[in-house]
Structures are given as structure tokens and as C-alpha cells.
DRENDO-1510 file (C-alpha; in Angstrom, 1 decimal, always signed):
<recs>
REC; n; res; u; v; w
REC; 1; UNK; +12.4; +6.4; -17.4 .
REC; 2; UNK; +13.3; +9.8; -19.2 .
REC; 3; UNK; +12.3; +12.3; -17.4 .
REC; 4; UNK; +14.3; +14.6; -14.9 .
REC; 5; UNK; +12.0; +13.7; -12.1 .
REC; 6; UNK; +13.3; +10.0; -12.2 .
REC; 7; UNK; +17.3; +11.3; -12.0 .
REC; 8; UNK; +20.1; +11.6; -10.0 .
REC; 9; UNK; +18.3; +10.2; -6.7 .
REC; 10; UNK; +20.3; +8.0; -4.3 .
REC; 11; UNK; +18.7; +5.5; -1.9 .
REC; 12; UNK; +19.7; +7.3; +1.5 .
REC; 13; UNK; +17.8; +10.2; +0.6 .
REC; 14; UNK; +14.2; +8.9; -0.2 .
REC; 15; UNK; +11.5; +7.7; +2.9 .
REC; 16; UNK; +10.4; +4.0; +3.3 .
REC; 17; UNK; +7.4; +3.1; +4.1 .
REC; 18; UNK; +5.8; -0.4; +5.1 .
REC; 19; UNK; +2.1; -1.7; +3.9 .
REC; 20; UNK; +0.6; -4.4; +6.1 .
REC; 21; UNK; -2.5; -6.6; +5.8 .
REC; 22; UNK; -2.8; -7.8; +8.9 .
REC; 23; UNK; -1.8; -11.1; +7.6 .
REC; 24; UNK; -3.4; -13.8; +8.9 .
REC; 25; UNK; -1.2; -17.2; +9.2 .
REC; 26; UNK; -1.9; -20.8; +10.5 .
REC; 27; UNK; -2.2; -22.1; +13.8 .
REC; 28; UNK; -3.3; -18.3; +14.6 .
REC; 29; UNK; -6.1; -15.8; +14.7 .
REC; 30; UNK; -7.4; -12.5; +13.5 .
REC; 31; UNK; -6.8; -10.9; +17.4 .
REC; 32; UNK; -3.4; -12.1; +16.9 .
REC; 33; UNK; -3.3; -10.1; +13.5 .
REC; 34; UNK; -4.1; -7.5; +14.9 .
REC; 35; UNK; -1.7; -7.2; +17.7 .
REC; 36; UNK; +1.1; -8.2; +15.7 .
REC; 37; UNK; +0.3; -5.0; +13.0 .
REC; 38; UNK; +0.6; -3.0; +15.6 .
REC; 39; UNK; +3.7; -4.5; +16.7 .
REC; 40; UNK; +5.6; -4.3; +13.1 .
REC; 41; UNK; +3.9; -0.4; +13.0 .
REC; 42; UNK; +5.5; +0.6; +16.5 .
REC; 43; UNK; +8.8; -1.2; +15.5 .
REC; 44; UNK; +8.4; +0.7; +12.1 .
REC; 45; UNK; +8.0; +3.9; +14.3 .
REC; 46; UNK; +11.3; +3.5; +16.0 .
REC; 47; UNK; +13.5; +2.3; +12.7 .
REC; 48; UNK; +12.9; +5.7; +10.8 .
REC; 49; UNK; +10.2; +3.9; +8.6 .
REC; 50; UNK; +7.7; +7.2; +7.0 .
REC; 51; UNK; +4.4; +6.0; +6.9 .
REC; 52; UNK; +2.6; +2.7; +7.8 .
REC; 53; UNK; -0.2; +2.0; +5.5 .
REC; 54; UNK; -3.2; -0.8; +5.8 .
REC; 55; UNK; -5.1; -2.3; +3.0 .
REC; 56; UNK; -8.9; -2.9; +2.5 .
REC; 57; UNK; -9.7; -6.5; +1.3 .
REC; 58; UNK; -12.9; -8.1; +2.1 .
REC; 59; UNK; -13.9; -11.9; +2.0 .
REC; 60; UNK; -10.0; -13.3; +2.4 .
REC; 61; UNK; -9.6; -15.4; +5.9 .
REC; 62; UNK; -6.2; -14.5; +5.3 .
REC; 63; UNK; -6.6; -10.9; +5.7 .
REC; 64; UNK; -7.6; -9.1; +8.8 .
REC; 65; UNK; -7.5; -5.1; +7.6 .
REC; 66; UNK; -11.1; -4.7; +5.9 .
REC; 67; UNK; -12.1; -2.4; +8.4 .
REC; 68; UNK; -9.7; -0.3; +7.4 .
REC; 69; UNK; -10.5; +2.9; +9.1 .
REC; 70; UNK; -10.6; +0.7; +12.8 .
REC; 71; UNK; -6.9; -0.9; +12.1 .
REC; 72; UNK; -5.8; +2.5; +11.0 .
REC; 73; UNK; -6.9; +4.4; +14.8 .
REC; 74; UNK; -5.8; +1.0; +16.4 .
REC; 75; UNK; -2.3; +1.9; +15.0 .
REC; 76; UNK; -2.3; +5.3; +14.9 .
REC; 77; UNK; -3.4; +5.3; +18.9 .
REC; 78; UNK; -0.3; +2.9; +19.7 .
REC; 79; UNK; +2.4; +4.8; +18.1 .
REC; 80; UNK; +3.9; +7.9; +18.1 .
REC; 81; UNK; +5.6; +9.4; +15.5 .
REC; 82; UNK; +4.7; +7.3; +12.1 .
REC; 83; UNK; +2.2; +8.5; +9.3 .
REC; 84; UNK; -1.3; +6.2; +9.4 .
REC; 85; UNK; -3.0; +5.7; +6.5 .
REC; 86; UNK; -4.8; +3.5; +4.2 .
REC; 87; UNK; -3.0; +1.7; +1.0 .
REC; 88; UNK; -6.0; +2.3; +0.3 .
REC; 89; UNK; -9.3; +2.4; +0.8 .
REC; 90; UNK; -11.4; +1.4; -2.1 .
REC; 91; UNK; -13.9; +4.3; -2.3 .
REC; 92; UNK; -16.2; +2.9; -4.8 .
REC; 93; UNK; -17.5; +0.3; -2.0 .
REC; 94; UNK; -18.0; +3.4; +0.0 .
REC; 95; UNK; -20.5; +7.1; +0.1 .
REC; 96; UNK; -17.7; +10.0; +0.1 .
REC; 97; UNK; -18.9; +11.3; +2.9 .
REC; 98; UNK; -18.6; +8.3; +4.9 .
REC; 99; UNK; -15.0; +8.3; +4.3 .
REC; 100; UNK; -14.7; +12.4; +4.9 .
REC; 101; UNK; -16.2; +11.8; +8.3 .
REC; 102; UNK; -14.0; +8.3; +9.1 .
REC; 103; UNK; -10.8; +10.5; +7.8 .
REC; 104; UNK; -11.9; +13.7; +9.4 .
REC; 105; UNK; -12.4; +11.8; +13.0 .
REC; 106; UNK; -9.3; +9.7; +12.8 .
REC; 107; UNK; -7.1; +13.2; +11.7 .
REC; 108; UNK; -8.8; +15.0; +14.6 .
REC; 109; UNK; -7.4; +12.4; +16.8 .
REC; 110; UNK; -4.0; +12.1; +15.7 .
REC; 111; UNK; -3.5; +15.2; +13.7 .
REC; 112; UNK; -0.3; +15.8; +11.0 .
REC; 113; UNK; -0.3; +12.0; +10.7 .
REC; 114; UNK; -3.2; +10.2; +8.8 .
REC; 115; UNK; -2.8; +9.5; +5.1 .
REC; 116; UNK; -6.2; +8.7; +2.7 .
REC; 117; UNK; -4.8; +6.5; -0.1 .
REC; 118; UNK; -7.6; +5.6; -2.0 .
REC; 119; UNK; -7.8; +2.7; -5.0 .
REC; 120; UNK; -10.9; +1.9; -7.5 .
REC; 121; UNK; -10.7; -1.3; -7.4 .
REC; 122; UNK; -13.7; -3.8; -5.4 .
REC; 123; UNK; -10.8; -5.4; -2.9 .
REC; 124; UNK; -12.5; -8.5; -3.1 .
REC; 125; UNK; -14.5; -11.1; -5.6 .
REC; 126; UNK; -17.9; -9.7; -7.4 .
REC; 127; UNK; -20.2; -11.6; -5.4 .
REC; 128; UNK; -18.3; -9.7; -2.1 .
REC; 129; UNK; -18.6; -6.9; -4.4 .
REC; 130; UNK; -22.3; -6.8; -5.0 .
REC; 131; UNK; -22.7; -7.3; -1.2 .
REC; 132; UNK; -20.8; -3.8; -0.5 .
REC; 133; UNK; -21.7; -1.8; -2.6 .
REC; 134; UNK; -25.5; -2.6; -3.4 .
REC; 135; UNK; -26.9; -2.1; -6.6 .
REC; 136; UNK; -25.7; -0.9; -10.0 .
REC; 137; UNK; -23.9; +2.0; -11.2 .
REC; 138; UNK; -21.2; +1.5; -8.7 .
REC; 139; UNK; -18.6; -0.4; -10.3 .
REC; 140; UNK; -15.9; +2.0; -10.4 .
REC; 141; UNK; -16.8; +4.0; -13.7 .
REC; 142; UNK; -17.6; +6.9; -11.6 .
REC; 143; UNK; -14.4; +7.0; -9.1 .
REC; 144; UNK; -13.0; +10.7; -10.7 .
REC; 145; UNK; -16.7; +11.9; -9.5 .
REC; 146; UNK; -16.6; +10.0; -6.2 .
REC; 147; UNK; -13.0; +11.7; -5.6 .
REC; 148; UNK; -14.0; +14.9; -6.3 .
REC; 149; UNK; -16.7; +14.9; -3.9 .
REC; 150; UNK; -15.0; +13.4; -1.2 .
REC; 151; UNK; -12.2; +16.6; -1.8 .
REC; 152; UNK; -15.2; +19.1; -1.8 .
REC; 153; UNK; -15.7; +17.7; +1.9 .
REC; 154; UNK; -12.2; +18.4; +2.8 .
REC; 155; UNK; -13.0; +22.3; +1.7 .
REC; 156; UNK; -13.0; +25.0; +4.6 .
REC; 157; UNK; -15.7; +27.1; +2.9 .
REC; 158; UNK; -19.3; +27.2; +1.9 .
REC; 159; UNK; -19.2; +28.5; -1.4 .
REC; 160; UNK; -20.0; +25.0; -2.6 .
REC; 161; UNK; -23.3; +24.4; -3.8 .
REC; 162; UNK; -23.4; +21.0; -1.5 .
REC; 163; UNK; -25.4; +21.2; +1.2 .
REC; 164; UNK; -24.4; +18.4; +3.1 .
REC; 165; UNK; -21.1; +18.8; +4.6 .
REC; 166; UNK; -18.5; +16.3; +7.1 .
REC; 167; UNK; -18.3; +17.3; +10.3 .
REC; 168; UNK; -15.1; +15.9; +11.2 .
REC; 169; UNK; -13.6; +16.2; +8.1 .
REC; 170; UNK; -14.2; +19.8; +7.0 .
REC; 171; UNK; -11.3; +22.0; +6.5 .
REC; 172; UNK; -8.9; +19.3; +7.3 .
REC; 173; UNK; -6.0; +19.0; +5.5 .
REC; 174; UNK; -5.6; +15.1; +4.8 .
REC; 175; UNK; -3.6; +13.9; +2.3 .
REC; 176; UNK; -5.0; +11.7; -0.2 .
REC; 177; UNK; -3.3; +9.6; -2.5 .
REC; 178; UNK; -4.1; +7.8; -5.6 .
REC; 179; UNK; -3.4; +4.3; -5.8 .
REC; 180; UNK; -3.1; +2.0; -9.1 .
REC; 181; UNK; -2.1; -1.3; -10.8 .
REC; 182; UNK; -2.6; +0.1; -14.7 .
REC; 183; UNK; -2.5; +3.5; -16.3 .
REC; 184; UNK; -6.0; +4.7; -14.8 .
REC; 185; UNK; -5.2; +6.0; -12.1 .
REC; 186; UNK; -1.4; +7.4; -13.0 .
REC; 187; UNK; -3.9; +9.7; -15.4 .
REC; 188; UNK; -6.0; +11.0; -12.6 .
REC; 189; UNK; -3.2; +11.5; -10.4 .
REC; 190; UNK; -1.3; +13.2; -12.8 .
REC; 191; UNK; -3.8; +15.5; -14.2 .
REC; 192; UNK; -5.1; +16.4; -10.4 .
REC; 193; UNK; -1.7; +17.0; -9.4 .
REC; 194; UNK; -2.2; +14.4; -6.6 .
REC; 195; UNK; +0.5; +12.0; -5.4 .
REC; 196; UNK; +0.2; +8.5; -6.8 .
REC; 197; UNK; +1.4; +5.2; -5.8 .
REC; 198; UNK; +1.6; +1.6; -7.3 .
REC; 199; UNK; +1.0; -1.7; -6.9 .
REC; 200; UNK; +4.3; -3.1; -8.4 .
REC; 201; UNK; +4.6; -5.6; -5.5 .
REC; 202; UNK; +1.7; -7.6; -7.2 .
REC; 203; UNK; +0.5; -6.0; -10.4 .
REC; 204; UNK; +4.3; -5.2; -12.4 .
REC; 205; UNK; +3.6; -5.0; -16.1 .
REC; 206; UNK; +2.1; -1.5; -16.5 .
REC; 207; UNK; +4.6; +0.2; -13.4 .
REC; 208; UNK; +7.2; +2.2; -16.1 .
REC; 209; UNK; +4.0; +2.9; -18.4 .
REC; 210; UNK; +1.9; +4.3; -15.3 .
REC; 211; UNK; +5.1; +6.0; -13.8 .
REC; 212; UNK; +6.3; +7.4; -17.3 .
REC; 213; UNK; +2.9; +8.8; -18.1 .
REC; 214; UNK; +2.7; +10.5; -14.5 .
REC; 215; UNK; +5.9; +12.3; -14.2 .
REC; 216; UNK; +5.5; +13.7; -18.1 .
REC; 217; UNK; +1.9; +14.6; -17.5 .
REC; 218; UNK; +2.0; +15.7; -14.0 .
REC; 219; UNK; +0.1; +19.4; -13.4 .
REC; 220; UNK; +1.1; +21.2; -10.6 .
REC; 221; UNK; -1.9; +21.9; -7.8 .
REC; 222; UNK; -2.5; +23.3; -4.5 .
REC; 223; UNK; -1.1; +19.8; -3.0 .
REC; 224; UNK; +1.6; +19.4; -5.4 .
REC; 225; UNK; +4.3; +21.4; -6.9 .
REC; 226; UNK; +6.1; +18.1; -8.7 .
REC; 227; UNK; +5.2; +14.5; -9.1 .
REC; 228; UNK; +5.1; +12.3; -6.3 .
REC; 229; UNK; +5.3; +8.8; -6.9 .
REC; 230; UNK; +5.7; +5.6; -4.4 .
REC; 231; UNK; +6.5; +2.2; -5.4 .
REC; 232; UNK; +5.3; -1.0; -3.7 .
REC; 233; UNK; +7.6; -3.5; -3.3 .
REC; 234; UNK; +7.8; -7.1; -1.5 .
REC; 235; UNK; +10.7; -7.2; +0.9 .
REC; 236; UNK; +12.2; -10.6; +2.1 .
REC; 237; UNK; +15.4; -9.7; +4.5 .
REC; 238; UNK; +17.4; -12.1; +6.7 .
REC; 239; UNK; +21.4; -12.6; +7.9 .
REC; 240; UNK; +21.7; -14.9; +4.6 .
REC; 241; UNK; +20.1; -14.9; +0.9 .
REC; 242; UNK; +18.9; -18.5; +1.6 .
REC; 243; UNK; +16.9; -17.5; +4.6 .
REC; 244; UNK; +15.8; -14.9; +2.5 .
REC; 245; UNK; +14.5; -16.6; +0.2 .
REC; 246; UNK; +12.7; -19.6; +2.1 .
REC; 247; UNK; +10.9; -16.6; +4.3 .
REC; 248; UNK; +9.8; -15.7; +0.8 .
REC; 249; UNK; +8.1; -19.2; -0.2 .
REC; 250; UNK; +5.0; -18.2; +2.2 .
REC; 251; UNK; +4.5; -16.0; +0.2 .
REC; 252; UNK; +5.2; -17.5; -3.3 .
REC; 253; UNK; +2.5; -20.1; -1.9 .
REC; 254; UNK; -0.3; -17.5; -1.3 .
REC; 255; UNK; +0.0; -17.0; -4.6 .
REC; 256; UNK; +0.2; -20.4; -5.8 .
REC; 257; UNK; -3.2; -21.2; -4.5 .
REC; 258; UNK; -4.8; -17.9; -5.4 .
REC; 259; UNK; -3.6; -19.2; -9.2 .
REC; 260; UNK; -5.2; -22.4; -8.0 .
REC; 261; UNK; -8.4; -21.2; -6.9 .
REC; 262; UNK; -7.8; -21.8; -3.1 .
REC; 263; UNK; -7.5; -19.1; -0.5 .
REC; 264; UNK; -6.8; -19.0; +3.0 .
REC; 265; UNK; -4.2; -18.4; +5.4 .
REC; 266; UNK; -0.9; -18.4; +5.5 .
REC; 267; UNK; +1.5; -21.5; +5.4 .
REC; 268; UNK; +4.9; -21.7; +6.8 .
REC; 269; UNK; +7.8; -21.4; +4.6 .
REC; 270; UNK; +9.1; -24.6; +2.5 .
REC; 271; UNK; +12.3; -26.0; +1.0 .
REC; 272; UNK; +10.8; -26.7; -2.2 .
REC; 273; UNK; +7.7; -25.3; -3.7 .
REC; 274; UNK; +5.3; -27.6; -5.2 .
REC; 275; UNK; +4.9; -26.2; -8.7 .
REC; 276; UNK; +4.9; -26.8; -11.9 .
REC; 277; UNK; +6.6; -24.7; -14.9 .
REC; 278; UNK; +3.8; -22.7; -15.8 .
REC; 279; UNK; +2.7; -22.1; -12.5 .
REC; 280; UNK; +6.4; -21.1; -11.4 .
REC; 281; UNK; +6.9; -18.5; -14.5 .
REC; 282; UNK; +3.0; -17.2; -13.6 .
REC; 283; UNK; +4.5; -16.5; -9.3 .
REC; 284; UNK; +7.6; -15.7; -10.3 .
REC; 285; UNK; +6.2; -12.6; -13.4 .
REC; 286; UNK; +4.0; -11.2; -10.9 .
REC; 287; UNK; +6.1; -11.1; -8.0 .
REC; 288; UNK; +9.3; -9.9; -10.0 .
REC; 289; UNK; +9.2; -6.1; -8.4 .
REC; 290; UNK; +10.6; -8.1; -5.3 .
REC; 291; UNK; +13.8; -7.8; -2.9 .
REC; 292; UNK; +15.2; -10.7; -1.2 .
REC; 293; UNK; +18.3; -11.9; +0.2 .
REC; 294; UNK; +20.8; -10.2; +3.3 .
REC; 295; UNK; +21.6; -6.5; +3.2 .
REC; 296; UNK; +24.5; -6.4; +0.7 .
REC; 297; UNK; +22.1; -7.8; -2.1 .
REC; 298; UNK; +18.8; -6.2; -0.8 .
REC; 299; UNK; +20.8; -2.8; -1.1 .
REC; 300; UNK; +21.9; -3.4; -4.6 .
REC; 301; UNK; +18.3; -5.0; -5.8 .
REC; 302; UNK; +17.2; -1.8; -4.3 .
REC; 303; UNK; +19.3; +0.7; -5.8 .
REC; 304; UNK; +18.8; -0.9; -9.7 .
REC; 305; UNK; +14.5; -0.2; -8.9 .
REC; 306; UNK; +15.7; +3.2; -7.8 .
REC; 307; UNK; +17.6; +3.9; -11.3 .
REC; 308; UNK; +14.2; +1.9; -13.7 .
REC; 309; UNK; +11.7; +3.9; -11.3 .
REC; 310; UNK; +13.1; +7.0; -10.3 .
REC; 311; UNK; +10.5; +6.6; -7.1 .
REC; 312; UNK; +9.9; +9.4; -4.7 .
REC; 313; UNK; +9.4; +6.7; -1.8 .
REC; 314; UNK; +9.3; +3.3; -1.8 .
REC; 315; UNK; +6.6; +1.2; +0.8 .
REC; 316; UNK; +7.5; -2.5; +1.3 .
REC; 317; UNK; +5.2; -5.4; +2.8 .
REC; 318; UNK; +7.0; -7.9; +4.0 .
REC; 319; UNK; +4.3; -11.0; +3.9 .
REC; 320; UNK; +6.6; -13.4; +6.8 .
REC; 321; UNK; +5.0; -16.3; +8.1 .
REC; 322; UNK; +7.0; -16.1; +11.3 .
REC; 323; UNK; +6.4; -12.4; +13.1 .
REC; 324; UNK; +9.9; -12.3; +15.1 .
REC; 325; UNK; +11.8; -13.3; +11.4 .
REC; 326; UNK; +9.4; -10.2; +9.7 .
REC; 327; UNK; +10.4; -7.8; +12.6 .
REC; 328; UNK; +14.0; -8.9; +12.1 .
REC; 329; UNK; +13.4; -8.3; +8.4 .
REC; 330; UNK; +12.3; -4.7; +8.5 .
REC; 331; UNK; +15.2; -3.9; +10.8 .
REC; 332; UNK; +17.5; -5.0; +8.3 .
REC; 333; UNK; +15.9; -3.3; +6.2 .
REC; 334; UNK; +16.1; +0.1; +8.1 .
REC; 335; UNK; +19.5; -0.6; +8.7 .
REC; 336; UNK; +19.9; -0.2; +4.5 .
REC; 337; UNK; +18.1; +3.0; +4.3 .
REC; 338; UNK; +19.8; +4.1; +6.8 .
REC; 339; UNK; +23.3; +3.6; +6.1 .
REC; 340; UNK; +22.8; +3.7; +2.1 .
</recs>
């Protein structure tokens, strides 16, 4: 990075933040999901942890967060001090103004603590995609109009020409975030002087472009005097590196079968992964923006992805088959932040 707004940070002084998908794993259920979310979130609540975010996927056993704005008052209701929010909600599956009223009621509720990160993307295959989104001309072309709208229902006054307006939502002040995996949506961000976040913890390749392009573009808005940019990361921490990294082969197996065609919930950790060459360079390239290992390693991995990324805020998931070893990990984790 060469810009000023990627120097001199230090890893004590920037927020973590944790993204869940109500992960679904075998020999369980989506009710147990569910609870445990809100489990990790109310741990997350007492480490320090800055926001807790859930993802909207649809058509993935595995997954149990595609209602998004339910999970999000489920959490929000059982915690106390920890920003709620969605990482993201894809709006293109979704009318504006349905999200300005979900946002608007779940910020009512639990006011100063409700995030709207918002991503363009279907969150799920085209046939799921068809069925959500009903018809044509909805495909995603159209998100800077979509986001503009949805803002114009955030507005406190009537000197819009819309005549439709969210009631809850209006005159709220929600914060919404732009979320990416390519340049896209670094571009929007940057020139709507919106904070942006990315998808490094599955979609690596364009991070430096995106982040480059946002921090040298960025205009300053009524949100935003600087850039603000959060990087995803998978996070894997245990007493030893080897623990580490077998928690980690759940994960390395979800995507082995998503390469595969297969998808489903997930496995239990291995010894050895079943792959071949190809398949281990494809699991291993898209899952490089990862950290695993105990704290003296995390904290190092860590600090290098400070220095390439110059990140504002990193938000980890941390996708552990057993839900005692992924508490366990996100106190270690804490325990780095905290003591950086």
C-alpha cells in the first residue's frame, strides 16, 4: 500500500470484529446454530470484540443466517454492549424499502448498535437467485441506484420527491457499509465516502487493488471524513500451532467439496486432507488471507496483514467444527488484541 492512510498503525490500536454464519456442522441442527451464534456474540461482547456481523446466504444446509435481519435482533436482544449488523445483506435480492423498515425497526430496538453492511452479490446459486429476486432486471447492475434509494429512506426530511417513506427507518442514523470481493464496490465506497469492507477471508486476489483504489480515491462525506476500510480474515487459534491448524481442516474441507460440487454441513477436523495437488494449491490460494497457529504466531501473522493492508479494523470468522474449541479460539484471540 502507498498511501498515508495505510501507515504507522499498530495492532493494539485498531477494533476486531467477528463474522458468523451460523454454521451449521454434523450430528447437529439449525436451532443449535442458532444458539451457539448467540453464544460466540455474547462471548464476543465480553472479550472487547467491536462489532458482530451475520451473513446472508440462501440454499446452503450448512448455513443458518439467511434471514438475516431475524439472527441479527436474536443477537442484538441477547447481548449488551457489541455492534449488530449484517456482513451483509445482499440488497439486490431485496426492495430498499424493505430493508429501511427491517434496519429502521431493529435500530429502534437497540439503538447506537446496528450496522447495515450491504454486498451485490446473489448469496446463493442462480436458480436460488431467480427464486428471490423474481424476474429480470435485477441482477445487480442497478445496486448504486438501489443504495441510493435505500439512503433517501434514512433522510429526516421531505424535500425528497419520494413519496413513499420507511416508517421505522426515517431519520435514523444507521450505518451502512459497503461490502466487496473485486474493485466494484471499493469504487462506490470510495466515491460515496462510505466505509467499505472485504472479503479477503475467501475472495484474496483483488484485496491490495480494491484497498489501494479506496484509500487514494476516497471523498470525504457527511459519514466520513477519511477512509474506512475492514478486512475479513479466517482465524484458527488454539494453545499449539498443530491444533491450530487441524481446527482449520474443517474448514479447508468446506471448501474442498464446494471445488467438488458438493455442499453441506460441516465435517469434523482431520489429520490428513484428502486432496490432490491441484485441488490443495486451489484451498490453499483462496484461503491464503488466513491466521492460524497459538498466540505468538497469530500475533505476528497478524501484524505482517496490518503492514500489506493498512486496515482500519479487521473482522475474523472463525469456521470451528467444535463450538467450546471456537470460543476458546476467539479468546485467544482477544487476548492478542488486547495485549498487542
Amino acid at each position: 500500500m502507498t498511501t498515508e492512510s495505510t501507515s504507522n498503525k499498530k495492532l493494539q490500536e485498531i477494533p476486531f470484529s467477528i463474522l458468523d454464519l451460523a454454521t451449521v456442522t454434523e450430528g447437529s441442527n439449525i436451532s443449535s446454530a442458532l444458539k451457539n451464534s448467540l453464544e460466540l456474540a455474547q462471548h464476543a461482547d465480553e472479550l472487547g470484540y467491536n462489532r458482530f456481523w451475520l451473513a446472508e446466504h440462501h440454499n446452503m444446509p450448512g448455513i443458518a443466517s439467511s434471514a438475516t435481519s431475524v439472527v441479527i435482533g436474536h443477537i442484538a436482544g441477547g447481548t449488551k454492549r457489541i455492534r449488530v449488523g449484517s456482513g451483509g445483506i445482499m440488497l439486490p435480492n431485496h426492495a430498499p424499502l424493505v430493508i429501511a423498515e427491517q434496519f429502521g425497526t431493529l435500530e429502534s430496538l437497540y439503538p447506537g448498535r446496528i450496522d447495515l453492511g450491504l454486498g451485490r452479490a446473489p448469496g446463493s446459486d442462480q436458480l436460488t437467485s431467480r427464486a428471490l429476486r423474481r424476474g429480470p432486471g435485477s441482477d445487480g447492475q442497478d445496486f448504486p441506484q438501489r443504495l441510493e434509494e435505500l439512503q433517501h429512506f434514512f433522510k429526516p426530511t421531505s424535500t425528497s420527491s419520494m413519496q413513499v417513506h420507511a416508517y421505522p427507518g426515517r431519520g435514523l442514523d444507521i450505518p451502512i457499509w459497503l461490502l466487496g470481493s473485486s474493485g466494484f464496490s471499493a469504487e462506490l465506497a470510495a466515491r460515496k465516502g462510505l466505509p467499505f469492507s472485504f472479503a479477503s477471508h475467501f475472495a484474496p486476489d483483488y484485496l491490495l487493488p480494491a484497498l489501494d483504489y479506496y484509500y487514494n480515491n476516497f471523498q470525504p462525506s457527511e459519514v466520513l471524513e477519511e477512509p474506512y476500510a475492514m478486512v475479513a480474515l479466517n482465524a484458527f487459534v488454539a494453545e499449539t500451532d498443530a491444533e491450530a491448524h487441524k481446527l482449520a481442516t474443517s474448514h479447508h474441507r468446506q471448501f474442498l467439496n464446494m471445488i467438488r460440487g458438493r455442499f453441506g454441513l460441516m465435517q469434523p477436523p482431520v489429520d490428513e486432507l484428502d486432496w490432490n495437488m491441484q485441488e490443495k494449491a486451489i484451498v490453499k490460494g483462496q484461503l491464503r488471507y488466513s491466521v492460524m497457529g497459538d498466540k505468538k504466531s497469530v500475533r505476528d501473522q497478524l501484524n505482517q496483514m496490518l503492514e500489506q493492508t493498512g486496515a482500519n479494523e479487521f473482522i475474523v470468522t472463525s469456521p470451528i467444527y467444535d463450538h467450546q474449541s471456537r470460543l476458546h479460539s476467539i479468546k485467544l484471540l482477544s487476548e492478542i488484541f488486547n495485549q498487542a
